[in-house]
Structure formats: C-alpha cells, structure tokens
LODRENPA-158021 format. One record per residue (C-alpha): residue in three letters; y, z, x. Coordinates in steps of 0.02 Angstrom, whole numbers, padded with zeros to 5 digits, always signed. Each point is the difference from the previous one (the first is absolute). Example, Ala and Ser with C-alpha at 12.3 -4.5 7.8 and 13.67 -1.06 7.14 Angstrom:
REM residues 2
ala-00225+00390+00615
ser+00172-00033+00069
END
This chain:
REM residues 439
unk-00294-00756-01372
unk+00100-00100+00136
unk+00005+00080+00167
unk+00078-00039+00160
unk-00117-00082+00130
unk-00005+00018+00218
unk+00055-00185-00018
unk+00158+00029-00102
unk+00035+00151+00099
unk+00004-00084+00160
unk+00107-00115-00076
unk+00111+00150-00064
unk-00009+00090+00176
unk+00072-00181+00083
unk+00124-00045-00095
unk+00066+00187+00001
unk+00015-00020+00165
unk+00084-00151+00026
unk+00104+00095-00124
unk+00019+00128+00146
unk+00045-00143+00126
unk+00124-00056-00117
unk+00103+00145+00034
unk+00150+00007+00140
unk-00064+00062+00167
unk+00171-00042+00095
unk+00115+00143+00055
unk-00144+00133-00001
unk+00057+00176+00081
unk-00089+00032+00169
unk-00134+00134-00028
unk+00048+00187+00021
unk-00185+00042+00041
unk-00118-00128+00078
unk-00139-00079-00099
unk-00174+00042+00017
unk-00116-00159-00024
unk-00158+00090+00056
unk+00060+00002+00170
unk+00139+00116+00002
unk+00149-00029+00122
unk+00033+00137+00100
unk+00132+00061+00158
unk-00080-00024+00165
unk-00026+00190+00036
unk+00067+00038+00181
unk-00146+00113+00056
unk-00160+00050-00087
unk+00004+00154-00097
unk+00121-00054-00099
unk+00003-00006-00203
unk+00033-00139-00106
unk+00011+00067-00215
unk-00168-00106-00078
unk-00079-00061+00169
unk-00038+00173+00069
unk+00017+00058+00202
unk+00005-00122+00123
unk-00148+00055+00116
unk-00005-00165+00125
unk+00104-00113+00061
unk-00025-00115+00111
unk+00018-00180+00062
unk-00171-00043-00080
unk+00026+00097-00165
unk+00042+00144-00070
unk-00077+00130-00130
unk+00075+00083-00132
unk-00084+00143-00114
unk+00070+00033-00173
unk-00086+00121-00141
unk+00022+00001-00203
unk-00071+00173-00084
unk+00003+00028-00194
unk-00043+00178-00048
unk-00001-00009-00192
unk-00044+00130-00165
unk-00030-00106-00127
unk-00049+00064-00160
unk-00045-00121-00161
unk-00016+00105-00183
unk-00070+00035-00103
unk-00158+00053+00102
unk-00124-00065-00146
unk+00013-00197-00049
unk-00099-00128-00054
unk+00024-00185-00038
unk-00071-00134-00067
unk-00025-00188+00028
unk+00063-00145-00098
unk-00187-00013-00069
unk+00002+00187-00033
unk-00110+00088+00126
unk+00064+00165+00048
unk+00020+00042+00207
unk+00088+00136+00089
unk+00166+00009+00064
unk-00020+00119+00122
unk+00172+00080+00064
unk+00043+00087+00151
unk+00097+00163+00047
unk-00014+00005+00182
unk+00097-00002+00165
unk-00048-00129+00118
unk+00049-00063+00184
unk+00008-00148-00096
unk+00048-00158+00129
unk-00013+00024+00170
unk+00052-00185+00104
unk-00013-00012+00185
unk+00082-00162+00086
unk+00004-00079+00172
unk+00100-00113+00038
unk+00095-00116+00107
unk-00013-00140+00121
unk-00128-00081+00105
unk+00032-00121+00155
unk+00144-00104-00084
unk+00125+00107-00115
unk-00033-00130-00136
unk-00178+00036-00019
unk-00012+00176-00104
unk-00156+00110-00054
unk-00016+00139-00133
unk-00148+00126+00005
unk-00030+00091-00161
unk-00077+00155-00061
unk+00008+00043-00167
unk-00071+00141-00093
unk+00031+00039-00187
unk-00088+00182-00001
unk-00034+00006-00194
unk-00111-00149+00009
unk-00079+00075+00168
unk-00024-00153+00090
unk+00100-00076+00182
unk+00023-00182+00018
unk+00073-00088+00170
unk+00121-00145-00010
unk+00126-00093+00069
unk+00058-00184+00060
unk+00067-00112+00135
unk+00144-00094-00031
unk+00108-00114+00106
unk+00193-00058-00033
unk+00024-00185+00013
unk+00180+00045-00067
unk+00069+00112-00140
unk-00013-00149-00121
unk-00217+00007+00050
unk-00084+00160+00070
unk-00193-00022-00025
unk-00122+00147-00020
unk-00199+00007+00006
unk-00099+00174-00067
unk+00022+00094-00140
unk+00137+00011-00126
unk+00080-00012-00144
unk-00019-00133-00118
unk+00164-00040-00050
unk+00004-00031-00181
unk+00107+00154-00055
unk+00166+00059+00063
unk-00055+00184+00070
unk-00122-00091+00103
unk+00103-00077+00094
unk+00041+00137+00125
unk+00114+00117-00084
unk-00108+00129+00016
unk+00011+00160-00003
unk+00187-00031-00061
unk-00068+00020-00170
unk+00126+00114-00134
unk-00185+00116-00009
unk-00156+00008+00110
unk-00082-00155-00054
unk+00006-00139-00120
unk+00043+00002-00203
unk-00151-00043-00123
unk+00041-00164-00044
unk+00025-00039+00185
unk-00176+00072+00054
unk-00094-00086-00163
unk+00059-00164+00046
unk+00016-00038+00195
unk-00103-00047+00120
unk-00066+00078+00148
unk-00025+00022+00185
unk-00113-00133+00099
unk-00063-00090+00133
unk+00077-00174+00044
unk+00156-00077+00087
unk+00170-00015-00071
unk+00177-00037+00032
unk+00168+00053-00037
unk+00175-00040+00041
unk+00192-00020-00042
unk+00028-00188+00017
unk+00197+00029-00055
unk+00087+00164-00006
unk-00039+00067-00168
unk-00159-00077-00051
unk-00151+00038+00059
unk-00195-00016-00041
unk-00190+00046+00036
unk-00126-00093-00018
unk-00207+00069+00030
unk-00199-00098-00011
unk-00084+00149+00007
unk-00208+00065-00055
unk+00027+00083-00142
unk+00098+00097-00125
unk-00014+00141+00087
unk-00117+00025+00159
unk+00027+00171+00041
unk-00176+00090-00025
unk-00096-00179-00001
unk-00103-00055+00143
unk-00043-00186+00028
unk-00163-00007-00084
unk+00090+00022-00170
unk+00133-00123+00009
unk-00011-00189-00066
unk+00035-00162+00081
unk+00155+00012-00119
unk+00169+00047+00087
unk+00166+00063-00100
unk+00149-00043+00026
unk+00165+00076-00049
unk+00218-00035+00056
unk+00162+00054-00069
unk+00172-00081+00050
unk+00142+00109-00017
unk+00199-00025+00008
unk+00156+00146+00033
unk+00132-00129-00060
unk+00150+00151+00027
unk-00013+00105+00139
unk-00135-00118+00094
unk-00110+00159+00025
unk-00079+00155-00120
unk+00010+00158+00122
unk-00125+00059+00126
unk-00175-00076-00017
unk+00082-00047-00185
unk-00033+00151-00085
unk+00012+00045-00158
unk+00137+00150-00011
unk+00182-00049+00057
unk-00031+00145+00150
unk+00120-00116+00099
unk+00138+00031-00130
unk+00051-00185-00017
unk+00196-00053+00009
unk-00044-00175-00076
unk-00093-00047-00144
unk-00156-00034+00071
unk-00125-00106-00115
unk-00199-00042+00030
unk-00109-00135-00105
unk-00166-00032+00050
unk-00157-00103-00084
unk-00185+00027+00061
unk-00165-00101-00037
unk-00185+00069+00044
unk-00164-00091-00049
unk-00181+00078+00054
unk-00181-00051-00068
unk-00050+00176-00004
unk-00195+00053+00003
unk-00033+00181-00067
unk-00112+00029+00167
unk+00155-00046+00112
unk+00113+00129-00127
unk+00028+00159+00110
unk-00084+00153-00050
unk+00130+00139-00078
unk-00001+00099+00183
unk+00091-00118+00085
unk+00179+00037+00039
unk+00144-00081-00077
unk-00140-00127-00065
unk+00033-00135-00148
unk-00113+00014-00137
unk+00014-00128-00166
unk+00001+00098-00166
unk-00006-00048-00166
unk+00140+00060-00066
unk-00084+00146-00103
unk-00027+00076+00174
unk-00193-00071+00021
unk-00041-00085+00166
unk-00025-00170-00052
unk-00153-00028+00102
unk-00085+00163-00059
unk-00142-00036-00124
unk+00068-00003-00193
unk+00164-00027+00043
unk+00013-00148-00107
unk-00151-00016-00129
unk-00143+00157+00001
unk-00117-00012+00129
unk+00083-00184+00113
unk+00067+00020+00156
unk+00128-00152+00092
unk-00058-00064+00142
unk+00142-00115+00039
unk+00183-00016-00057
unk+00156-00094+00057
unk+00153+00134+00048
unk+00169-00068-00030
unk+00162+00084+00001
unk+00171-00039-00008
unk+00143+00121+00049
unk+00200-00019-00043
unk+00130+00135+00077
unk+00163+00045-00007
unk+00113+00137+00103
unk+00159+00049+00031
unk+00076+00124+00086
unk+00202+00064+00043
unk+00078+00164+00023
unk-00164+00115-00018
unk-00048-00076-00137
unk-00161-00106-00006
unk-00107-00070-00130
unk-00133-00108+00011
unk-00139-00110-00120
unk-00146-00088+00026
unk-00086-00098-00167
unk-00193-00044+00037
unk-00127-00122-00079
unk-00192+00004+00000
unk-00122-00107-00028
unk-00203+00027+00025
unk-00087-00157-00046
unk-00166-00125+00034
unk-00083+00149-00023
unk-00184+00001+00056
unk-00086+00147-00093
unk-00199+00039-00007
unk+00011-00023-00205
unk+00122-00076-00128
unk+00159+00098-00008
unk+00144-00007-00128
unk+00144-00073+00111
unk+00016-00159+00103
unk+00175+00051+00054
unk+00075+00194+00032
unk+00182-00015+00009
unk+00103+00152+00054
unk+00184+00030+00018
unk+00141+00157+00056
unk+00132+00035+00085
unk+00076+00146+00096
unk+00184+00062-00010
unk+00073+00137+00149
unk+00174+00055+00025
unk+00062+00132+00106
unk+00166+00072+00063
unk+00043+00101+00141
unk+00070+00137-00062
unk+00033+00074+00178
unk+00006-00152+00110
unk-00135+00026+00143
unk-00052+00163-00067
unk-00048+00008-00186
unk-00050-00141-00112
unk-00043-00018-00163
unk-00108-00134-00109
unk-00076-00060-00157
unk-00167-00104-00016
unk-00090-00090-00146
unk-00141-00127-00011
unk-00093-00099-00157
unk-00140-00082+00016
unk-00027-00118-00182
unk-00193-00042+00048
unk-00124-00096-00131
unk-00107+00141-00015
unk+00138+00153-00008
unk+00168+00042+00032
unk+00060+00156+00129
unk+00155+00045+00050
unk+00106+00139+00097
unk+00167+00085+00024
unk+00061+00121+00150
unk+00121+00053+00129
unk+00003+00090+00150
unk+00121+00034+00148
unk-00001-00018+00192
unk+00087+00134+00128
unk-00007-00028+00168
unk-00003+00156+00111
unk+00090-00103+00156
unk+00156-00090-00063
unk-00023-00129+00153
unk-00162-00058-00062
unk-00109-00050-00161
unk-00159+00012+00087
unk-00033+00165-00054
unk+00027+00075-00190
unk-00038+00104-00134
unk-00054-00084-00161
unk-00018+00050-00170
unk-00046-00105-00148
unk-00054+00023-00183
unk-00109-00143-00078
unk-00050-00024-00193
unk-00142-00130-00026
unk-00065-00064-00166
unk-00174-00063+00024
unk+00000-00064+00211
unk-00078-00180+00026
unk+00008+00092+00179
unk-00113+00106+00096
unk-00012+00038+00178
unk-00040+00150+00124
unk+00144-00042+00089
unk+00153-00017-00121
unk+00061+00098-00141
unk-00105-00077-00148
unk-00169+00019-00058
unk-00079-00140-00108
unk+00024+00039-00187
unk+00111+00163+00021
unk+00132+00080-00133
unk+00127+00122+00044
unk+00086+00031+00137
unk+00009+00006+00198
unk+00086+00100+00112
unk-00004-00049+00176
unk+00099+00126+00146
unk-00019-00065+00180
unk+00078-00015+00166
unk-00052-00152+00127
unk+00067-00037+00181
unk+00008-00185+00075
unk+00069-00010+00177
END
C-alpha cells in the first residue's frame, strides 16, 4: 500500500503555504485586540498595583524593570464511564483502561513576569503543577524584541507544530485540548526559538529545541539529537484572530475574520528521553491502539524501539464573525527508521486525524455554547469522538473566569493522559464540570 512520506509532506506543507502567501494581504482592518506573539503588548500601567486581564497585578515598576504576577487555576470533576473497561492492542493483548471519577485542583500556573534593565529584554518564571499527576515542574524563558517582525526567546516552551500551541491558551472552547489534538502534537522543551509578524496578518514560529517533550527529563536521558518544529500562519481578512487568537469568537467579531495556518515538527526520539506519564501537560507517542510506542510489545511480542524518527505535519483553518466561530486542524504522522531490540512488523507507522470545533455565543460575553469532534484513522485502529459543552462567564467584563460544562463520547481513545479528559483505550462517555480563573 502507497503511503505518504515526511518528504512529500514537506513538500505538501510548502507549497500550501505559498498557497497562503498567494492570498491578498492589502487593505487588512487594524486589529480590535492586540496580538500576542509570546510577548504580549500591554498599556504602560501608571502606578503599580494595577491589573492588566492575562498578565496579572503589576507589583513593580520601575526605571530598571518592572514585575508583574498573574495566576491560572482549573478546579475540575471529571468523570469517564463506564467504571469497568478493558482494551486491547492491535496484536491482541488485553490492558486496563482505567477511568476516573474524581475532583481535582487540576492546573495550578504561577507567572512572573516583565522587564529587566532595557524594556526590550523580557523574562517569564513558571510554576506549573498538574495535581492528578502529583508532580511540580519550574519553567520559563528570556526573550528579547529586535522588532515585532523578530522577538527571540531562550528556555522552555512550546514546540510549535500544532495550532493550540501556539499561545492561545487557556482560550480553549473546554479545559484542555481535543483527542486528536493531544495524540498528535508535540510538546513542551528546552531550546531557543523565535516568533514574529513580518507583515500585518501573517505571522510565524519557528523552535531547535531537546526533545519532544522535556518536561520530566533530566539531561542524562536526552540524545545528542535536537527537534525541531515551525508553523507560518496568515489572517488574510481582518489582519488579526482575537485576543491571544483564541478559539471562541468571545470578541464577537463585526468582520469576517479568517485564520490558516501549516506546522512541521521532526524529533529522533529515544524511549529513555520519552517523559514518564507524571509529567504535566507532557507529550507521549502512542500507537494508535492507545499503547506507548516505546513500551515493550508494542509492536511485535516481547521487542521494544529504541529509536524512531517523529514527524508531523499540521494544516488549520478558522474563522470567526458575529459570535460565531469554528475552527479545524487536519494532522499527519509518521514514526519511521525505527531502531527496535528485535524484528518488528512495520518499517513505517503512518497516522492521520483531524479535529472540527464550532461555537456560538449565545449570550455575547456571558454564555457560550460549542460543539467538538476529533478522528484519528491510525494503521493500527481507528477512534473517534463527538461532544459539546457551553461557557458562562460570571463577570460580563471579562472571560478570565467561567463555568464550563461539557459532555464527551469516545469510541476506543488513541489518547491517554492524567491531565486531559481521555484515557488510553476508553468507551463511553465523559463528563467534565469546572471553573478556572486566569488574571
């Protein structure tokens, strides 16, 4: 059988966007809310005290610097039926799925931030808990602005190769990400990066980073093998996407205002340099039956891979006008020169899905509503999922703090995480009621 290859998929992924390039950027509308390009823009507060929606109190200021202290809480029931479940591998062996019923302080995220000496030299200091996996981890970056077409960043972040890591968080329609979205992107790591808006309306981010995912890896464990990852977006109508381009039209948009984005990540990935499952907000590679691909048996009874090329290529599409939003993203896969500790069946593991979200707001700036769906078509089994949920926000003058409901059905989850809805392998469905804060 004939399958796509990384090659041809680069190929695809370039000459999309040229595609993107193609398309009229003259007479773009001036942005209603500034962009946020990993260094937010932000009103000079007048005095320190002083509160700025998404960059928290302003507890400093002064003619070296200043200091600002912003918090994100997610307190969450989640509860995944039926209680009993077991699946089984492509190759037949049984394991447990495992589901939870619980209520968790599930997130907490603690930022400093600010300047330093010259306002165009920033710093971020993270700490970031996710409770249900019981473990803290510290990170953050230094960046400096050459100019809003080239700010450059050194630390820890995201590897850019899917469209909610790009920054939009926590402006997600739920809590966290959709299946497809967690089964296929990468992760948060160590290395030095860039992003910027060269002309109004197209953008990109570009990362060389350690890893796939570094978060719960010390040194020892990594390779001389360094990923990298970049995605190159364009807003050809409005010129902008809403506040730190989120996914809901929250902003209630006047004009039609349209998003299409393509991403690229490669990684040599060692299973030593994988992070363990209690790391937060971690990327783990799955076989799409739900088994970690470096666990033992994964792919023929009794091998483990050592060694296997990550690539992944990401497509998205968004639009959003008059409370209305909707938004895609189609992903590709591709594990291959795999180095395994016995013969194995496949050369080549080839992956595909896509998510779909729309959402209206049925009470603008108080009460939204949305629908979700993901499909994952893997070579080893096919899951998929249907939901919807709704958004009210207590305070009319802000989105940073909300009620949310939402009502999942998965078939079979290529998925599994402490930290999001899914675990690996489940049937039935989800229910998920929380309330988080970000200020």
């Amino acid at each position: 059988m004939m399958r796509f290859k990384p090659q041809a998929a680069s190929r695809f992924a370039l000459l999309f966007f040229l595609l993107l390039c193609a398309l009229p950027l003259k007479g773009f509308a001036e942005s209603t809310e500034p962009q946020q390009l990993g260094v937010e823009e932000e009103e000079e507060a007048s005095e320190w005290g002083n509160i700025n929606p998404g960059r928290g109190f302003k507890v400093a200021k002064t003619p070296y610097g200043d200091l600002d202290i912003s918090l994100y809480l997610l307190l969450r029931y989640l509860n995944q039926l039926p209680a009993s479940q077991t699946a089984y591998s492509h190759l037949g062996v049984p394991y447990d799925v495992n589901p939870r019923n619980d209520i968790q302080l599930q997130r907490e995220m603690l930022f400093l931030s600010g300047w330093i000496y010259d306002p165009k030299l920033r710093y971020q200091s993270l700490i970031w808990t996710v409770n249900s996996t019981n473990q803290v981890a510290v990170a953050g970056n230094l960046n400096y602005t050459f100019s809003k077409a080239f700010i450059l960043f050194g630390g820890i972040g995201a590897l850019p190769g899917s469209r909610s890591l790009l920054g939009s968080f926590p402006y997600f329609y739920g809590t966290d990400r959709q299946m497809a979205d967690e089964f296929f992107r990468p992760g948060f790591t160590s290395g030095v990066w860039a992003r910027g808006e060269p002309v109004k309306g197209l953008a990109y981010a570009v990362m060389v980073g350690d890893n796939l995912s570094l978060i719960g890896i010390n040194a020892a464990k990594l390779t001389r093998e360094l990923a990298t990852s970049a995605q190159i977006w364009v807003m050809p109508t409005t010129g902008e996407f809403g506040v730190k381009e989120g996914f809901s039209d929250y902003e209630y948009h006047e004009k039609f205002a349209t998003r299409f984005g393509v991403g690229f990540t490669h990684s040599r990935e060692n299973r030593y340099s994988q992070p363990s499952i209690s790391a937060p907000d971690n990327t783990q590679i799955r076989d799409s039956d739900g088994v970690l691909f470096f666990s033992t048996g994964a792919l023929a009874d009794g091998v483990t891979v050592n060694n296997a090329d990550y690539y992944m290529t990401a497509l998205a599409a968004g639009f959003k006008y008059r409370g209305i939003s909707f938004n895609a993203e189609y992903y590709f896969r591709w594990l291959s020169n795999i180095d395994a500790t016995g013969p194995i069946p496949e050369s080549l593991i080839y992956d595909k899905g896509f998510t779909t979200q729309a959402g209206y707001e049925l009470l603008p700036k108080r009460l939204g509503v949305y629908g979700v769906g993901s499909v994952i078509s893997g070579q080893f089994s096919n899951s998929y999922e249907g939901g919807a949920g709704a958004n009210f926000y207590p305070v009319a003058s802000t989105r940073n703090w909300r009620l949310n409901a939402e009502g999942l059905y998965v078939y079979k989850s290529s998925q599994g995480s402490l930290f999001g809805y899914y675990a690996a392998g489940e049937r039935g469905p989800i229910l998920s009621l929380a309330t988080d804060i970000f200020f």
